[in-house]
DOLOZA-582157 format. One record per atom (N, C-alpha, C): residue in one letter; atom name; x, y, z. Coordinates in nm, 2 decimals, m for minus. Example, Ala and Ser with C-alpha at 12.3 -4.5 7.8 and 13.67 -1.06 7.14 Angstrom:
BEGIN
SITE residuo atomo      x      y      z
SITE       A     N   1.32  m0.57   0.78
SITE       A    CA   1.23  m0.45   0.78
SITE       A     C   1.32  m0.33   0.78
SITE       S     N   1.28  m0.22   0.71
SITE       S    CA   1.37  m0.11   0.71
SITE       S     C   1.29   0.00   0.79
//
This chain:
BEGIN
SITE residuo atomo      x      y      z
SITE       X     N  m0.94  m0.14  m1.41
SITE       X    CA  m0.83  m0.12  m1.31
SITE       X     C  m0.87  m0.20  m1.18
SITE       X     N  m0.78  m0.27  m1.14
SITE       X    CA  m0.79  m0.35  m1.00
SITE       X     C  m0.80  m0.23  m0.91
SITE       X     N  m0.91  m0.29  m0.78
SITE       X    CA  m0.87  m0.20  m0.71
SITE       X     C  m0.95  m0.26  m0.52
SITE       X     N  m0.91  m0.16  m0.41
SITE       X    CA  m0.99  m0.23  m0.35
SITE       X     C  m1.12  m0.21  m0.28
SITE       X     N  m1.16  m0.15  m0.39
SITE       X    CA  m1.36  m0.12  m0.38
SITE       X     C  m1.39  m0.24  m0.45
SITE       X     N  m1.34  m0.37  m0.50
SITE       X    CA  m1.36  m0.45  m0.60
SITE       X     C  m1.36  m0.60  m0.51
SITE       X     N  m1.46  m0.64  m0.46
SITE       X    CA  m1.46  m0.75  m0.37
SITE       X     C  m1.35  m0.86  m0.45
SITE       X     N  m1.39  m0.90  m0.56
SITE       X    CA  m1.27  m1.01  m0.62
SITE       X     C  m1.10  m0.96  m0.64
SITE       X     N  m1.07  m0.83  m0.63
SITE       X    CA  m0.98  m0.82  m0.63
SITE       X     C  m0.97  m0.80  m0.48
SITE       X     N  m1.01  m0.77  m0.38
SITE       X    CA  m0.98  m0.77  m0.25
SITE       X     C  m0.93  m0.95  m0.21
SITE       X     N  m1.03  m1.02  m0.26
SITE       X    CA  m1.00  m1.16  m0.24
SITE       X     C  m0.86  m1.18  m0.31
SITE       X     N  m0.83  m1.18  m0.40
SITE       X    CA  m0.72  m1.21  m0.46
SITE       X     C  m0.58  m1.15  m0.40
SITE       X     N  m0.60  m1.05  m0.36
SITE       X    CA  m0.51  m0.97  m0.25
SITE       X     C  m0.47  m1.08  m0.12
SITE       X     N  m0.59  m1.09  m0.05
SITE       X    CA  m0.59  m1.20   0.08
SITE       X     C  m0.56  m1.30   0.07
SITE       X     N  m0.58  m1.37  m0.10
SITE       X    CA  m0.50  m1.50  m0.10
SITE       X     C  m0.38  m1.53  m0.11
SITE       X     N  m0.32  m1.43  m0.16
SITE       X    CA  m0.15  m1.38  m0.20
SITE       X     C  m0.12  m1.37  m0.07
SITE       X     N  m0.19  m1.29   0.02
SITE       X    CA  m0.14  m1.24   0.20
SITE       X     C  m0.11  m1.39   0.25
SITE       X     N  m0.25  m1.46   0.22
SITE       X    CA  m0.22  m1.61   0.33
SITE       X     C  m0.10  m1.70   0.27
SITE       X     N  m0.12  m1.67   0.14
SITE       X    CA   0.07  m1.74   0.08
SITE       X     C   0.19  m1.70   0.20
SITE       X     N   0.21  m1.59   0.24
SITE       X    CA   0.35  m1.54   0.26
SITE       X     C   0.40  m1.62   0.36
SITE       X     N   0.50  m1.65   0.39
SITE       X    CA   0.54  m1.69   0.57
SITE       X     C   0.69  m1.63   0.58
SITE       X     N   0.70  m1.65   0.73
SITE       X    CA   0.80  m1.58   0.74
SITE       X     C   0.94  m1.55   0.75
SITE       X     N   0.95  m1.67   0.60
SITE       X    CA   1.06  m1.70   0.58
SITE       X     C   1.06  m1.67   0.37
SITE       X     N   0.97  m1.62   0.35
SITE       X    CA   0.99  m1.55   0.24
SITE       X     C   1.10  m1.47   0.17
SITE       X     N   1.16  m1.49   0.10
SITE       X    CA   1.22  m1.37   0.01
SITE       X     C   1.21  m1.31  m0.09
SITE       X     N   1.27  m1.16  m0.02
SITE       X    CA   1.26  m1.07  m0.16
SITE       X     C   1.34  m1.09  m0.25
SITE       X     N   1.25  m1.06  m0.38
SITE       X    CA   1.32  m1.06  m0.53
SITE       X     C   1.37  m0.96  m0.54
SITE       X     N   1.36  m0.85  m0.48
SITE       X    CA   1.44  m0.74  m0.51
SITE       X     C   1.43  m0.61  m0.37
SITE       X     N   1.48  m0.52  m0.35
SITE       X    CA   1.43  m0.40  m0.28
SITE       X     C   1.53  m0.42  m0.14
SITE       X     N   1.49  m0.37  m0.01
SITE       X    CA   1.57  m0.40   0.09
SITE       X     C   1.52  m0.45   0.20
SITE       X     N   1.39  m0.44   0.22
SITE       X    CA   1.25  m0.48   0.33
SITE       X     C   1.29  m0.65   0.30
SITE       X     N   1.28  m0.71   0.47
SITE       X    CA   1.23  m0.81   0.45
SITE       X     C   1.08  m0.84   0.45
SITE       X     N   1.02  m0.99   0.49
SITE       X    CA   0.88  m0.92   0.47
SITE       X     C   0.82  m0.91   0.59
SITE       X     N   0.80  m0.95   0.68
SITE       X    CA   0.75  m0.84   0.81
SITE       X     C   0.77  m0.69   0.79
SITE       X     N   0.90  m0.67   0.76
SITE       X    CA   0.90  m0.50   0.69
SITE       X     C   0.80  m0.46   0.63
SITE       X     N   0.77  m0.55   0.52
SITE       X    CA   0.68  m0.53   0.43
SITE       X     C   0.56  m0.50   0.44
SITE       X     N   0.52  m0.59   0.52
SITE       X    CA   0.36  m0.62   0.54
SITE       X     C   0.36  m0.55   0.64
SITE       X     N   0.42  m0.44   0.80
SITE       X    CA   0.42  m0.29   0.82
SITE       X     C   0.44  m0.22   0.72
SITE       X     N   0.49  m0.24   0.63
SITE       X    CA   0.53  m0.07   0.56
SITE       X     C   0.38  m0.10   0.47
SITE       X     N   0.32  m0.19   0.40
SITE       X    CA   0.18  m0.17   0.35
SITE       X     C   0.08  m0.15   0.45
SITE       X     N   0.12  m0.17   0.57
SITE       X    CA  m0.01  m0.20   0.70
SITE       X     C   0.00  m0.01   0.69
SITE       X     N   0.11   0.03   0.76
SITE       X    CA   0.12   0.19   0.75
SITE       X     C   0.10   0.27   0.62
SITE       X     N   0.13   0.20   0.52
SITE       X    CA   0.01   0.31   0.44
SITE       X     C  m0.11   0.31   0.40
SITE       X     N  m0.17   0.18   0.38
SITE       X    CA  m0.28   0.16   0.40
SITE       X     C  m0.39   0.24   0.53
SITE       X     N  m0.32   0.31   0.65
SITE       X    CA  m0.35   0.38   0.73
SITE       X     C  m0.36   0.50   0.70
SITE       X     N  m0.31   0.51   0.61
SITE       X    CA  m0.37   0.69   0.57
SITE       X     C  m0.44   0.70   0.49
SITE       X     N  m0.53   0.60   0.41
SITE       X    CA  m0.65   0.65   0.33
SITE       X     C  m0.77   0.64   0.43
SITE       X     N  m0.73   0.50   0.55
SITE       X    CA  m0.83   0.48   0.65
SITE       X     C  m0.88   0.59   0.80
SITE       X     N  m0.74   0.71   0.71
SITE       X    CA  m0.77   0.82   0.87
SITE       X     C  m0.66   0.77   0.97
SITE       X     N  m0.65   0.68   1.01
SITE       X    CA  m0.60   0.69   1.11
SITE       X     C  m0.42   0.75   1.13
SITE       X     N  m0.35   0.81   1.00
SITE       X    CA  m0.26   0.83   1.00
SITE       X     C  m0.26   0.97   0.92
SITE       X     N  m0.13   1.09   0.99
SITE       X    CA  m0.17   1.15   0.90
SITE       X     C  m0.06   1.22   0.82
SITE       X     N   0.02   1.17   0.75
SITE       X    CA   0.17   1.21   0.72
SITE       X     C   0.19   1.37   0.64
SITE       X     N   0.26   1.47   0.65
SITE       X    CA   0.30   1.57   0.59
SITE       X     C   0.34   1.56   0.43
SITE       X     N   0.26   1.68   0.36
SITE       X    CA   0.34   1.64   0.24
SITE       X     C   0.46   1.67   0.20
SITE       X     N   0.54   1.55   0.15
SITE       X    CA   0.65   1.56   0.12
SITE       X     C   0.71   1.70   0.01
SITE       X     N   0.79   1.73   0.02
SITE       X    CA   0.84   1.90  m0.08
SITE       X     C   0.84   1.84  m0.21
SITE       X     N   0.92   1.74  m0.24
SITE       X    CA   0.97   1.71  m0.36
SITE       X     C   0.82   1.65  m0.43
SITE       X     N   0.74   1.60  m0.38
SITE       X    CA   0.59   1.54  m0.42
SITE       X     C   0.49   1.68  m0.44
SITE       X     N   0.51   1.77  m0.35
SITE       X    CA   0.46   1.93  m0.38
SITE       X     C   0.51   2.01  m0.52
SITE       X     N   0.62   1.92  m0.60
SITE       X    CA   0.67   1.97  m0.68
SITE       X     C   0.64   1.86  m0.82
SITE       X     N   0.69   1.74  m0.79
SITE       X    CA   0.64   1.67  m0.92
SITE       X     C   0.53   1.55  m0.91
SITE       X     N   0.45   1.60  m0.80
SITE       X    CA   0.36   1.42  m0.76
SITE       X     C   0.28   1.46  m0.81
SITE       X     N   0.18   1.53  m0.86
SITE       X    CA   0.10   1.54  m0.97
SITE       X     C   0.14   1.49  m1.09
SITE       X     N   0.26   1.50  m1.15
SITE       X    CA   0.31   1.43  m1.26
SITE       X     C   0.35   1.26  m1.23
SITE       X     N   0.36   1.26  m1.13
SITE       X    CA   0.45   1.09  m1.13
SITE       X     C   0.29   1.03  m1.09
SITE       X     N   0.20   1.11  m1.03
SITE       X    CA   0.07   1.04  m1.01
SITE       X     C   0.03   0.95  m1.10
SITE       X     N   0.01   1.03  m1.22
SITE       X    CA  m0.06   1.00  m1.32
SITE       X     C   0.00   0.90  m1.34
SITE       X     N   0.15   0.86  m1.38
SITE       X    CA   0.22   0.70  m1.41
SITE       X     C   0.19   0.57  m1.25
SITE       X     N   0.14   0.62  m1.15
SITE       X    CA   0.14   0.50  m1.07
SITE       X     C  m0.03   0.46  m1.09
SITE       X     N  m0.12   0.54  m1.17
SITE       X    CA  m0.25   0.52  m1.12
SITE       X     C  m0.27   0.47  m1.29
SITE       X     N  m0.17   0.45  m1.36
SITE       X    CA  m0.22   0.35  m1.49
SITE       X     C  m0.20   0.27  m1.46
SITE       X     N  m0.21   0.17  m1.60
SITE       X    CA  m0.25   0.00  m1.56
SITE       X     C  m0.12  m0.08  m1.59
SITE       X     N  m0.01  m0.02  m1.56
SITE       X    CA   0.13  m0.05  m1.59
SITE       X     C   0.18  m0.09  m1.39
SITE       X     N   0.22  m0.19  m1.41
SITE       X    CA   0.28  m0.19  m1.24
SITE       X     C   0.40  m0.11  m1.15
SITE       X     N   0.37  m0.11  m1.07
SITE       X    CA   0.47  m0.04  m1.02
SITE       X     C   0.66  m0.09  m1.02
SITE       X     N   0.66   0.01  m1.04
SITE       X    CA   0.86   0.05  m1.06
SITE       X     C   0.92  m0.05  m0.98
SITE       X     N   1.00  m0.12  m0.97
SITE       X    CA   1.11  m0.17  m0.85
SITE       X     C   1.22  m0.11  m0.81
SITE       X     N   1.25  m0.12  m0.67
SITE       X    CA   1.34  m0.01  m0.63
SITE       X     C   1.31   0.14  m0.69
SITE       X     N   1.16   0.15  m0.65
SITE       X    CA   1.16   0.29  m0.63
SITE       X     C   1.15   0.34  m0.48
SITE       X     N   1.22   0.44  m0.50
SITE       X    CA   1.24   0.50  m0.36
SITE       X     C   1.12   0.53  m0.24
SITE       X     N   1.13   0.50  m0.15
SITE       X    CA   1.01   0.52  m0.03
SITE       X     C   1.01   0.60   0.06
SITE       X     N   0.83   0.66   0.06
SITE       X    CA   0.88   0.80   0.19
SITE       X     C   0.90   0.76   0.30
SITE       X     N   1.01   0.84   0.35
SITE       X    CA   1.05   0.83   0.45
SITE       X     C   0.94   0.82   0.58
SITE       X     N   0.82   0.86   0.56
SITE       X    CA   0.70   0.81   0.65
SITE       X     C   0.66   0.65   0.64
SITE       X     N   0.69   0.59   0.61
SITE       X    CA   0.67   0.41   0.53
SITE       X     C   0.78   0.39   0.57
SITE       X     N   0.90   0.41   0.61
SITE       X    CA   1.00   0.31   0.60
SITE       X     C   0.99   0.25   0.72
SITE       X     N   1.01   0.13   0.74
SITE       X    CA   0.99   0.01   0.88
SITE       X     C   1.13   0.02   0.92
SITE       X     N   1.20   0.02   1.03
SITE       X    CA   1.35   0.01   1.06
SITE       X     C   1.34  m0.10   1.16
SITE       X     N   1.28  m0.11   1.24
SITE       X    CA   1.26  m0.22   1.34
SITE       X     C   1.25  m0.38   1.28
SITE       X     N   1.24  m0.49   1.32
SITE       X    CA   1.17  m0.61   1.26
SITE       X     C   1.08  m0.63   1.30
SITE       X     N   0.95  m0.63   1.27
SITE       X    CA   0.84  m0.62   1.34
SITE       X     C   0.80  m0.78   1.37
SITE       X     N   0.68  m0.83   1.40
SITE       X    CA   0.63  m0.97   1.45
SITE       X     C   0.56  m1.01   1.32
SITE       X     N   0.62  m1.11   1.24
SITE       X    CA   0.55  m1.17   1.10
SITE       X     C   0.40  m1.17   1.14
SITE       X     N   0.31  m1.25   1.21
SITE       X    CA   0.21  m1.28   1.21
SITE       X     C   0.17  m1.16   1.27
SITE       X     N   0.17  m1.09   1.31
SITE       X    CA   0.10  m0.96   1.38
SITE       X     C   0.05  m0.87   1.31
SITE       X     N   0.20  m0.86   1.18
SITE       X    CA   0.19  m0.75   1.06
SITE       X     C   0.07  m0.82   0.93
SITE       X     N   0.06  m0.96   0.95
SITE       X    CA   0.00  m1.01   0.84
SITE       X     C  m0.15  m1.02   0.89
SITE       X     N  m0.19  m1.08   1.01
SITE       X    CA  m0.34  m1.06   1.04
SITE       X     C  m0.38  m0.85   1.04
SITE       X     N  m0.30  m0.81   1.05
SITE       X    CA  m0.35  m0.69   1.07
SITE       X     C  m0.38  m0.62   0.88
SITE       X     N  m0.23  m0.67   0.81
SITE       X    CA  m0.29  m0.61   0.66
SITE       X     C  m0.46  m0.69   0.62
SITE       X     N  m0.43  m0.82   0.71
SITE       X    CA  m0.56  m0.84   0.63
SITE       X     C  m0.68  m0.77   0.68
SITE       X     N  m0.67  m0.74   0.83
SITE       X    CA  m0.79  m0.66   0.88
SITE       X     C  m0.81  m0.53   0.82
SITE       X     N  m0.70  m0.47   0.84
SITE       X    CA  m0.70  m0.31   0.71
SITE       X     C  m0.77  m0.32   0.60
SITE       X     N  m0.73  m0.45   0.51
SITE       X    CA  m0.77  m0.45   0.35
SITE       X     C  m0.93  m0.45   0.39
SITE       X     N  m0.98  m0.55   0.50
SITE       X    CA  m1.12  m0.59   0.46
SITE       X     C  m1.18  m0.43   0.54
SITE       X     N  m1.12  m0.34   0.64
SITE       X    CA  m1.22  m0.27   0.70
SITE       X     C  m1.22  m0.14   0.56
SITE       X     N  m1.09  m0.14   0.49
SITE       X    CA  m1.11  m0.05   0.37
SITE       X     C  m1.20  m0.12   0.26
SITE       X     N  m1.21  m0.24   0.24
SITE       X    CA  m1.30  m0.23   0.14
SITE       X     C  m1.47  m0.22   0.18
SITE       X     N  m1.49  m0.29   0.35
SITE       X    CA  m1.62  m0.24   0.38
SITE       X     C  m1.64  m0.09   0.44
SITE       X     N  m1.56  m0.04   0.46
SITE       X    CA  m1.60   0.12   0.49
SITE       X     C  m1.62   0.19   0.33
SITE       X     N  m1.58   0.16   0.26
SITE       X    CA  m1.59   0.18   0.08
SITE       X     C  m1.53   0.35   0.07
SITE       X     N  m1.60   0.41  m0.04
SITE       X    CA  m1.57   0.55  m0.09
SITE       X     C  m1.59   0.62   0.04
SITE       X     N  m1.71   0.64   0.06
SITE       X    CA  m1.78   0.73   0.15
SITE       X     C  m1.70   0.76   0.30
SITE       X     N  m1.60   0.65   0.32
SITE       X    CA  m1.48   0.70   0.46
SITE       X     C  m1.35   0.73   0.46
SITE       X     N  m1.33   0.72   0.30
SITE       X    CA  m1.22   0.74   0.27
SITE       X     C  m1.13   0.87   0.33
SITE       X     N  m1.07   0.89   0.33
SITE       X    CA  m0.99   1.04   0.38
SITE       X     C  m0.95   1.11   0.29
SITE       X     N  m0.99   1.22   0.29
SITE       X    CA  m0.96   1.32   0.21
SITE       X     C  m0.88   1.40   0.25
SITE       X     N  m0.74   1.34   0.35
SITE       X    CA  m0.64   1.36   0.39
SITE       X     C  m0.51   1.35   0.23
SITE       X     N  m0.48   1.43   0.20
SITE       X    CA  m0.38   1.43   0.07
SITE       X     C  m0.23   1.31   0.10
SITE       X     N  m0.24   1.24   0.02
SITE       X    CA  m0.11   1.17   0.03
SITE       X     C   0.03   1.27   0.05
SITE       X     N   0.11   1.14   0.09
SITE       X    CA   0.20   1.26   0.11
SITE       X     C   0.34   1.32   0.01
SITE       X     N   0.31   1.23  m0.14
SITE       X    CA   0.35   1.25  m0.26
SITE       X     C   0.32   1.30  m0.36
SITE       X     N   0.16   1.22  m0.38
SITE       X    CA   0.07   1.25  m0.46
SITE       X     C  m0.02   1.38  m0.46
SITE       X     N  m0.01   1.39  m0.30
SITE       X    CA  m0.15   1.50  m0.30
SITE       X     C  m0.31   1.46  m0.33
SITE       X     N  m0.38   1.52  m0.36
SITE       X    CA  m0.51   1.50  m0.38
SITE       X     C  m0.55   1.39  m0.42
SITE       X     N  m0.60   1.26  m0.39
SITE       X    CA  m0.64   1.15  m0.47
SITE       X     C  m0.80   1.15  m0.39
SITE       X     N  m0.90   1.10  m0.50
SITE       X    CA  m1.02   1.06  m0.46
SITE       X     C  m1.03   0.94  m0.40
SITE       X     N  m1.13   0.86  m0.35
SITE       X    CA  m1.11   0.73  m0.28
SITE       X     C  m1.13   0.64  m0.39
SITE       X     N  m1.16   0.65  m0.51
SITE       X    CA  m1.14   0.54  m0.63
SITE       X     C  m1.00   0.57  m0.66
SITE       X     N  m0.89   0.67  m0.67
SITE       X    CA  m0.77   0.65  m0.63
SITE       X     C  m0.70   0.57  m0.56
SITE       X     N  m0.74   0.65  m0.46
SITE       X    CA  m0.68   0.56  m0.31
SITE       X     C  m0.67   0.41  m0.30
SITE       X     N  m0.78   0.34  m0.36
SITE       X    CA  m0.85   0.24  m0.37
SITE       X     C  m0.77   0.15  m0.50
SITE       X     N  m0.73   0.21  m0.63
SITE       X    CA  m0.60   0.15  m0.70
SITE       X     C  m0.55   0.19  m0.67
SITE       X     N  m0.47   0.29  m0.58
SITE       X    CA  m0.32   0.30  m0.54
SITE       X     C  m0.28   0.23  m0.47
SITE       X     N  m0.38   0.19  m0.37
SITE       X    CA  m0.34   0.09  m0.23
SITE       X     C  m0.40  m0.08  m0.33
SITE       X     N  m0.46  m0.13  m0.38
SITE       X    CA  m0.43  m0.21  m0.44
SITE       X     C  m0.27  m0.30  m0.51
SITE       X     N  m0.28  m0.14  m0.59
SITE       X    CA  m0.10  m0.12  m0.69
SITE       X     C  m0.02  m0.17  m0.58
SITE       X     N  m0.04  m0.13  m0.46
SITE       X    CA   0.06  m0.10  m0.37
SITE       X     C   0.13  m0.23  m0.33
SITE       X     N  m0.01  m0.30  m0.28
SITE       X    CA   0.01  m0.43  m0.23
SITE       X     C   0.04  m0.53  m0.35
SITE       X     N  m0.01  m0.49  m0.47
SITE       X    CA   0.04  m0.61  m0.60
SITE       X     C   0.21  m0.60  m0.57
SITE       X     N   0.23  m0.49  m0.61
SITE       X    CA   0.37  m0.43  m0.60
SITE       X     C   0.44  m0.53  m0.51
SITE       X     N   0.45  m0.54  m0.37
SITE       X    CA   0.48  m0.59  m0.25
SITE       X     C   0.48  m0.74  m0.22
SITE       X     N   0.34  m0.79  m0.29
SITE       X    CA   0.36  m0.93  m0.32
SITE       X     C   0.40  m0.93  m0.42
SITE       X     N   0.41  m0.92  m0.53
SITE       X    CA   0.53  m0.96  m0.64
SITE       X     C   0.70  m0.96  m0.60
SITE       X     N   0.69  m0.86  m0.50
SITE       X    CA   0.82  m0.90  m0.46
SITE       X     C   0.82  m0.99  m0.38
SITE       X     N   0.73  m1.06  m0.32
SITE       X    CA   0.80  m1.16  m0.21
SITE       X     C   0.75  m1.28  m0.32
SITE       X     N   0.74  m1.31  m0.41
SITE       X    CA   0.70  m1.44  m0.52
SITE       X     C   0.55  m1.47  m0.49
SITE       X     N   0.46  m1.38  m0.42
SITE       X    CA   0.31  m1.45  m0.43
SITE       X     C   0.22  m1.35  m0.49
//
C-alpha cells in the first residue's frame, strides 16, 4: 500500500503537486483547485494535531464499515461526499495552498508514526498512524487524479 511513511511515495505525491497550476481542471467533483489543495492542506492537519474536528454522527454509525473500503488498495470513489469540516467555500491563493501542501506532506512524513495524532478522524474514528499515513496518501492520489496529474 502507498503511503506517506514511504519516502518514494511521498516523492511521487510532490511531483504531481509541482504539475498543478492554477489554471487546472477538474475532471469531475465541484472544488476548483486552490479549493483543493486547502481542502487536502486541512485534512492533512488533523493527523498532524494541529486540527481538531468532531466526530461526525453518521461516521459514529457506519465509518467503521466504510473504513475498511477506503483503506484497500482500490481508489477512492468520485463524487463522494465531503465532511462538512473540509469543505473550502472561499477561493483561496493557488500558490499559498500549494507550497503549504507540500510543507505538510514533508513535515508528516519526517515527524513519521511516533507524532501522529491519535486524535480520531471525524468519519472513520480510530485510525493508527500507518492508517493515517494511507488514508492521507489515498487522499491526495484521489485529488490529483482529479485535477489530470
Amino acid at each position: 500500500m502507498n503511503s506517506l511513511y514511504n519516502q518514494e511515495d511521498v516523492k511521487e505525491i510532490l511531483k504531481r503537486i509541482e504539475k498543478l497550476t492554477p489554471n487546472a481542471q477538474r475532471q469531475w467533483g465541484k472544488m476548483n483547485v486552490s479549493q483543493m489543495l486547502a481542502h487536502l492542506n486541512i485534512s492533512l492537519e488533523t493527523p498532524l494535531g494541529i486540527n481538531f474536528p468532531k466526530r461526525a454522527f453518521l461516521g459514529r454509525i457506519i465509518g467503521g464499515i466504510v473504513k475498511i473500503g477506503h483503506l484497500s488498495k482500490k481508489p477512492l470513489p468520485k463524487n463522494a461526499p465531503t465532511d462538512p469540516n473540509y469543505i473550502i467555500r472561499d477561493n483561496p491563493n493557488f500558490e499559498k495552498e500549494k507550497s503549504r501542501a507540500i510543507e505538510l506532506i514533508n513535515i508528516f512524513y519526517e515527524n513519521g508514526a511516533s507524532k501522529c495524532s491519535r486524535h480520531p478522524h471525524s468519519f472513520f474514528g480510530k485510525l493508527t498512524p500507518q492508517q493515517w499515513s494511507v488514508l492521507q496518501w489515498k487522499h491526495f492520489d484521489h485529488h490529483l487524479r482529479q485535477f489530470g496529474v
